[in-house]
N, C-alpha and C positions, 0 to 999 in steps of 0.2 A: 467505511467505519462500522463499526457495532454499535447494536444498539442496547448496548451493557449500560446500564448505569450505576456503578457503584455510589450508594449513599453513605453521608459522613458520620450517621450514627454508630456509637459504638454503646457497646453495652460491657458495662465495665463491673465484676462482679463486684458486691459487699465487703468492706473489706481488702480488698487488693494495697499490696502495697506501692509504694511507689515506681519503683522495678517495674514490678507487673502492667502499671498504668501507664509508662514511658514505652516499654515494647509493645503495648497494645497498640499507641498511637504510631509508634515505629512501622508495626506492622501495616499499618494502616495509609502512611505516606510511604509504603514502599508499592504496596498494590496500585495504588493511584499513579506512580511513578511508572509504574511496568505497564499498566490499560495504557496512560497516554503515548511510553515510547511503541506501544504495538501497534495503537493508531497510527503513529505518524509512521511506522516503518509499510505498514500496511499502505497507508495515500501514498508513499512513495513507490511502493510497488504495483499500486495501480496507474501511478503517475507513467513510469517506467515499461509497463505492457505496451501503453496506450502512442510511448513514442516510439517504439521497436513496431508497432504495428503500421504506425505514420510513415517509419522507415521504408517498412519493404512495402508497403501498397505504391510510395514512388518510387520506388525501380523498377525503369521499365526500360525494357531491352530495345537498343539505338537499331538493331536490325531489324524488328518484330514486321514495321509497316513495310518494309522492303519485303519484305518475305508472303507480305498479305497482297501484294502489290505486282508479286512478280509471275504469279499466273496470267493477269492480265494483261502482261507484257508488257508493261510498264518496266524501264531502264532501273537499273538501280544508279544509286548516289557513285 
């Protein structure tokens, strides 16, 4: 995660009309929307490294010990 934190204040000029006050808050639940889906795409992306690397650290090759084994004259399987 980042360590962003968007705060709720707005500052809203003198005067604005209504329009103006409604896109500002628009704009404002739109960034919040976007930080939190980046977040969550982000923990999934790290979620996602973290099991592809779980992956291939267990593959291990069913010949490897035969092969570490077979100088020593030890039979294979």
């Amino acid at each position: 995660m980042n360590a962003v934190v968007p705060t709720r204040t707005i500052t809203v000029p003198r005067g604005a009309s209504t329009i103006e006050r409604a896109s500002i808050r628009l704009a404002g639940a739109m960034t919040r929307w976007a930080m939190r889906r980046a977040e969550r795409r982000e923990d999934r992306r790290e979620r996602m490294l973290v099991a592809i690397q779980e992956q291939q650290t267990r593959k291990i090759d069913p010949h490897a010990t035969d092969h570490l084994l077979a100088p020593l004259g030890v039979r294979r399987r």
